[in-house]
C-alpha positions as CSV (number, residue, x, y, z in Angstrom):
1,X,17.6,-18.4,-7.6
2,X,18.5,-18.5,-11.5
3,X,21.5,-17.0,-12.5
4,X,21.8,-18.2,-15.8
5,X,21.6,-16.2,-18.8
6,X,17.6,-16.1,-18.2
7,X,18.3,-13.7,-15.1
8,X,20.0,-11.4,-16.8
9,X,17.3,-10.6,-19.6
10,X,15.5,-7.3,-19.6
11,X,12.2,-7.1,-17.7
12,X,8.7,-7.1,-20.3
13,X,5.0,-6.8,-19.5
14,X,3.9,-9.6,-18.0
15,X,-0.3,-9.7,-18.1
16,X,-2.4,-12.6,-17.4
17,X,-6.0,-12.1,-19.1
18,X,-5.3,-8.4,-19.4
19,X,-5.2,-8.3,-15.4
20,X,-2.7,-7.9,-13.1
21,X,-0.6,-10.9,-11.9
22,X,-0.5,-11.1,-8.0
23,X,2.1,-13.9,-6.8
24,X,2.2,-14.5,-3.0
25,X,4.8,-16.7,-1.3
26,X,3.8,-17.5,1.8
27,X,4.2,-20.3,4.8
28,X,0.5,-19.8,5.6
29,X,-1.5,-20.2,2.2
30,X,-4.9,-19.8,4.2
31,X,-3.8,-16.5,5.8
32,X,-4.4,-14.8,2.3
33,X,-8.2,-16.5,1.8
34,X,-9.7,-12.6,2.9
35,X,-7.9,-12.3,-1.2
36,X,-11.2,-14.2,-2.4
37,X,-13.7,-11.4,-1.0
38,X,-15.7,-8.1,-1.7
39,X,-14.0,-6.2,-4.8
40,X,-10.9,-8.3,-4.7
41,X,-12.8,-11.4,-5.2
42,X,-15.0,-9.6,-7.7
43,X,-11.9,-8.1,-9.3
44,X,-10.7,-12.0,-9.7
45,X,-13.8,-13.0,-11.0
46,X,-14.0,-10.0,-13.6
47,X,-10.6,-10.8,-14.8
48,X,-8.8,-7.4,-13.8
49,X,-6.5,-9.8,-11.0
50,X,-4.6,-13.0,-11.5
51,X,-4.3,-14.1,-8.1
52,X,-1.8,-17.1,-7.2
53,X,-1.1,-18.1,-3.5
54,X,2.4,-19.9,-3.2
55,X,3.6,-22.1,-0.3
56,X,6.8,-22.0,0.5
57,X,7.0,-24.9,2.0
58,X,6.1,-27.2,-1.2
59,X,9.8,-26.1,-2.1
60,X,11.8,-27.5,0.8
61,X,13.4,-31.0,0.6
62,X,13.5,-32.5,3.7
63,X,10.6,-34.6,5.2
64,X,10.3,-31.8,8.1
65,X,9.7,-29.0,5.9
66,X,12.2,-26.9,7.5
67,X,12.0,-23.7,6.3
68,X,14.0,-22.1,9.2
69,X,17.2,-22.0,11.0
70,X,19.0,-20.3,13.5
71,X,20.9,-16.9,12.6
72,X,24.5,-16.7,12.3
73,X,26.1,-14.5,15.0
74,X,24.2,-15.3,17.6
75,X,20.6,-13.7,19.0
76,X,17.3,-14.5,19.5
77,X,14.4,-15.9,17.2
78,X,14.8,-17.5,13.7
79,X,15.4,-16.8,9.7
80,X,13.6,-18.3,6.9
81,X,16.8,-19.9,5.2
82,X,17.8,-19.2,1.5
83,X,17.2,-23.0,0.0
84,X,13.1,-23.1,-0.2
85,X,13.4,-19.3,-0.8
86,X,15.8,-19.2,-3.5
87,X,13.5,-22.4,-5.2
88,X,10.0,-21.0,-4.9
89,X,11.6,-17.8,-6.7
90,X,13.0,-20.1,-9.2
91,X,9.7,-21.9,-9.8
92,X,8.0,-18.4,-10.1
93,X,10.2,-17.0,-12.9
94,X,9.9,-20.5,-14.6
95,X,5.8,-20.2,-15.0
96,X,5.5,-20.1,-18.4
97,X,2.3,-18.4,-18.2
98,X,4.5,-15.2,-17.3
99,X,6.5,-15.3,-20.6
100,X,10.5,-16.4,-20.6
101,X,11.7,-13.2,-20.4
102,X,9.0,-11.5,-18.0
103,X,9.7,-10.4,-13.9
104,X,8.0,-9.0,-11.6
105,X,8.2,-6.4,-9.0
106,X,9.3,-8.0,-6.1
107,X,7.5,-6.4,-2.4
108,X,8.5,-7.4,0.6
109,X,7.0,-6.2,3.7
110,X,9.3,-5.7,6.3
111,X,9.3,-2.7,9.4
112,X,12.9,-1.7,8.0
113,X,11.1,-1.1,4.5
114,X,10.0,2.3,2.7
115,X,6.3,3.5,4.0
116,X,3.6,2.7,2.3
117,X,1.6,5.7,1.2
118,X,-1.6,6.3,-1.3
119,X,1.2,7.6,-4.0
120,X,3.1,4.8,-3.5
121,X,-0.7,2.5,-4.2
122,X,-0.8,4.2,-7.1
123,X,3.0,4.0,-8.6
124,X,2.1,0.2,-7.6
125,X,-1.3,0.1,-9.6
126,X,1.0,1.0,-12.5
127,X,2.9,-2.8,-12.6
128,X,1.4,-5.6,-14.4
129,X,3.2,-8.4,-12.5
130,X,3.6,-7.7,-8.3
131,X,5.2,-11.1,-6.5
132,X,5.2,-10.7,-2.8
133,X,7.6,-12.4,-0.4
134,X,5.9,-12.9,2.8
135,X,8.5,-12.8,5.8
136,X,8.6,-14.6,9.2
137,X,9.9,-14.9,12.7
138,X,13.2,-12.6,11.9
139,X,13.2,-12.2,8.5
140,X,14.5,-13.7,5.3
141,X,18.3,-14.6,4.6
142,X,19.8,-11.5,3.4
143,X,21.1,-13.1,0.5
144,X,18.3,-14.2,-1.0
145,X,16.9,-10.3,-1.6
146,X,20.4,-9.1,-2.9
147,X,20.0,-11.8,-6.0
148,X,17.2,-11.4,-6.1
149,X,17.6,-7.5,-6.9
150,X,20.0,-8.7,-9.7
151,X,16.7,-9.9,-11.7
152,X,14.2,-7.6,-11.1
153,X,13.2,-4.6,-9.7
154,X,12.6,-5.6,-5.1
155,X,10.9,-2.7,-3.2
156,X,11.2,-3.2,0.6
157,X,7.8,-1.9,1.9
158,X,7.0,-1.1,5.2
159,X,3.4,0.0,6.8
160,X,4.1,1.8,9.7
161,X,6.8,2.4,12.8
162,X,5.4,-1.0,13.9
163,X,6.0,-5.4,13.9
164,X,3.5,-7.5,12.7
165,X,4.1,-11.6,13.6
166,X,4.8,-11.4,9.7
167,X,4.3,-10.4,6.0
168,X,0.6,-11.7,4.8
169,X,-1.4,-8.9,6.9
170,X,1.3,-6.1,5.2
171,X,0.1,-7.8,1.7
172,X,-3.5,-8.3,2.3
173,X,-3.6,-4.2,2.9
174,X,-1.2,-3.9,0.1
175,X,-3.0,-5.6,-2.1
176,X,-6.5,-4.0,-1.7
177,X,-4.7,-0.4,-1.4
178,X,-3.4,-1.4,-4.9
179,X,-6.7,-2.9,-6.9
180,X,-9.0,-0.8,-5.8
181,X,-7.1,2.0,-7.9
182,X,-7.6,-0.4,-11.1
183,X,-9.9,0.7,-13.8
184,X,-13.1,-1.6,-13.2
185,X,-12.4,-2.7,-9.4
186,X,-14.2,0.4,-7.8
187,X,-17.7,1.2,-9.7
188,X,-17.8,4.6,-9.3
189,X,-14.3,6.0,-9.9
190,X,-15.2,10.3,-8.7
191,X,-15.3,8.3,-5.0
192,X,-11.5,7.4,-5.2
193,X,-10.6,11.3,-5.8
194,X,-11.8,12.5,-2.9
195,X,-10.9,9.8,-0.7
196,X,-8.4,10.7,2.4
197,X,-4.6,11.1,1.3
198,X,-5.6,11.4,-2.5
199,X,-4.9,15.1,-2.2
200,X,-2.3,14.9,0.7
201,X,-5.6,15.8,3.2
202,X,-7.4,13.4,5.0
203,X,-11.5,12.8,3.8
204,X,-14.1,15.1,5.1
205,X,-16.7,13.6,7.3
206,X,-19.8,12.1,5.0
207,X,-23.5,11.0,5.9
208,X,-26.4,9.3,5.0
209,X,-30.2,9.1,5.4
210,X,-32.1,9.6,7.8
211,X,-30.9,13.3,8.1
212,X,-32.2,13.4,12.3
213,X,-31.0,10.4,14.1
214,X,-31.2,10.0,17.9
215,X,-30.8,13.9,18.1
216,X,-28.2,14.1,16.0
217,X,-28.9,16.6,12.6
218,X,-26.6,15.8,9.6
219,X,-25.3,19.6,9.2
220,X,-27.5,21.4,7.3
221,X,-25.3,22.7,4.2
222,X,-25.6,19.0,3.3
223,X,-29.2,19.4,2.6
224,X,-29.0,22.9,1.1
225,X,-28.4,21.7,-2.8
226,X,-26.1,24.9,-3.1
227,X,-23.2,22.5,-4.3
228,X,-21.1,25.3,-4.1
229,X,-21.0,25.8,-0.1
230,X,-21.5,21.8,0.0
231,X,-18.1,21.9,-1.7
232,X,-16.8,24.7,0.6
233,X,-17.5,22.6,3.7
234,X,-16.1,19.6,2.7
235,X,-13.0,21.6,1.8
236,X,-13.0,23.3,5.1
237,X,-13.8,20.2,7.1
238,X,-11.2,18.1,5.5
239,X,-8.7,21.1,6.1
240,X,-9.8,21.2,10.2
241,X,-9.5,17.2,10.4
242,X,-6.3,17.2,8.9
243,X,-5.1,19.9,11.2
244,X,-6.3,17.9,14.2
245,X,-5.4,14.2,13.7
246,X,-2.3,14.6,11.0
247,X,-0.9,18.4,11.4
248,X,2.6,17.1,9.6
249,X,0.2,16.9,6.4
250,X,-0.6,20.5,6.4
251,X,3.2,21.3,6.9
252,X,3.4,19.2,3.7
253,X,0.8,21.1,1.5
254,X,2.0,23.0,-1.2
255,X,0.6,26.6,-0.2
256,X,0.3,27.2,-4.3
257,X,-2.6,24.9,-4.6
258,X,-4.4,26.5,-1.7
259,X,-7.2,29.4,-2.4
260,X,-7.9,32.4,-0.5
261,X,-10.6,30.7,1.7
262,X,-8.3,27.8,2.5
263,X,-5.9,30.1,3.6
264,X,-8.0,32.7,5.7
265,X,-9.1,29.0,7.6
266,X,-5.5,28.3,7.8
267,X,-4.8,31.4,9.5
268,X,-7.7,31.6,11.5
269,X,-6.4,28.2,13.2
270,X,-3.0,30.1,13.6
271,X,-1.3,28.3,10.8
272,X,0.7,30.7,7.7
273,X,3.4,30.2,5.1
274,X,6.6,30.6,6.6
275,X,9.9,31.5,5.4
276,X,10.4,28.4,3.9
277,X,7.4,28.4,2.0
278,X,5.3,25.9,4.0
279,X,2.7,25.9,6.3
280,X,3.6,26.3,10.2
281,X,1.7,27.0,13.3
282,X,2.3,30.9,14.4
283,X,5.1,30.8,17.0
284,X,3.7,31.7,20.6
285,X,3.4,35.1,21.4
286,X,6.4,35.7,24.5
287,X,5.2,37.7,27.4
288,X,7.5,39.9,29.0
C-alpha cells in the first residue's frame, strides 16, 4: 500500500472511455466470467463499463502463492495476509490509465458490512471508478482496509444477515444492481421506475400473452385499456404484496406521499398512521 506523497493527493474523476471503471481483486479470476454476459457484457461492449478482473495471487512472492496465514490470537479458519493485498492495491493505484492522482471507491463485501439496498445501487451508480476487494476464508488483515481508508473513500457492504464462502458472488450482484442503473445499459429506462424497492414498495405482479392459460385469466383490468384503474391496481397490488412478504416497508413509508385510496387499502388491511407518524398494524382489540 503507497504511502508516499501519491496517497495523500485528493481523489478526481477517474473515467475510462466515458464508462465506469470496475476493478475486481480476486483469488478466483474465473468466478467473475458471469461479468461478460447479458447487459453487462453488452454494457462492456457499448463502452458504458471498463471491466478489469485482478488476481491476487500474481502479487505474492513466494513460489507457493501463499496468500493466507493463520490468525493471530488463536481460532479457527484462515486470513488473506496484508503482503499480496497491500501490492495488488499498489499496482491498482499505479495504472496509469486511471490518472496519477485518481482513486476509487473501494467495496468490500463482507456479512459485518452496511446492507446493500436499491438507494445504495444508485448512490453507487453515481462513482466513476468502483475497485472491489474480494474476501476469503476469514477475511482480510484488518490492516490492510485501515490504509487503505487513508487513500480513498472504503465502503464495507454487506448483502444480507448471511455468509457466503466469499466476496465474488456479493460483487457479481453488486455489480449488475449498479450498471443496470447506468444511462444506456437498460433500453427502456420507465421499466427501472417501477421496479420493486424503487419506491420503497415491492413490484406489482405483471403478465404477458396469451391472456387464458391452463385456466388461468390474466386479471381483467389488464385488458380494460382504462390506464387509469390499470394504474390503480398495480398501485393497490404492490401495496397488498408489500404488506404480505416485507410489512417493515410499509412501517417505512412516508404516510405524506400516500393518497386517499392508498390509505383507505391501508386501513382496510388494519394498517393507520400512528402516533409517530408511521404506518402500524391496529393493535388487537382486548376482550374482557
Amino acid at each position: 500500500m503507497r504511502t508516499t506523497a501519491l496517497a495523500k493527493t485528493t481523489a478526481t474523476t477517474c473515467r475510462a472511455s466515458d464508462g465506469v471503471r470496475i476493478d475486481v481483486v480476486t483469488i478466483f479470476p474465473e468466478y467473475l466470467d458471469p461479468l461478460r454476459l447479458s447487459l453487462i457484457g453488452k454494457a462492456r461492449e457499448g463502452g458504458l463499463l471498463d471491466v478489469h478482473v485482478h488476481d491476487l495471487r500474481e502479487h505474492t512472492t513466494d513460489r507457493h502463492r501463499t496468500v493466507d496465514d493463520t490468525p493471530y490470537g488463536g481460532g479457527a479458519g484462515m486470513v488473506l495476509g496484508p503482503a499480496a493485498w497491500g501490492a495488488a492495491l499498489d499496482a491498482l493505484l499505479a495504472d496509469p490509465a486511471a490518472g496519477p492522482a485518481a482513486r476509487p471507491r473501494l467495496i468490500v463485501p463482507t456479512p459485518g458490512g452496511r446492507p446493500f439496498t436499491q438507494a445504495y445501487a444508485t448512490e453507487l451508480g453515481a462513482e466513476p471508478w468502483l475497485a472491489f476487494a474480494c474476501g476469503r476464508y476469514e477475511g482480510i488483515d484488518r490492516r490492510v482496509l485501515d490504509e487503505a481508508a487513508e487513500i480513498m473513500a472504503v465502503d464495507e457492504v454487506s448483502l444480507g444477515d448471511y455468509v457466503l464462502g466469499g466476496g465474488e458472488v456479493a460483487v457479481l450482484v453488486i455489480v449488475e444492481a449498479v450498471a443496470r442503473l447506468l444511462p444506456g445499459v437498460i433500453g427502456n429506462v420507465e421499466s427501472l421506475t417501477e421496479e420493486s424497492h424503487t419506491a420503497g414498495l415491492l413490484e406489482y405482479p405483471v403478465y404477458t400473452k396469451p391472456a387464458q392459460w391452463r385456466g388461468r385469466d390474466v386479471p381483467a383490468v389488464l385488458l380494460s385499456g382504462n390506464h387509469g384503474a390499470i394504474a390503480r391496481w398495480r398501485r393497490d397490488e404492490s401495496l397488498l404484496r408489500t404488506l404480505r412478504v416485507r410489512p417493515d416497508l410499509i412501517h417505512a413509508l412516508d404516510p405524506g406521499g400516500c393518497d386517499r385510496a392508498d390509505l383507505a387499502l391501508l386501513a382496510s388491511q388494519g394498517w393507520t398512521v400512528g402516533a409517530d407518524g408511521r404506518f402500524s398494524p391496529a393493535e388487537p382489540a382486548v376482550s374482557d
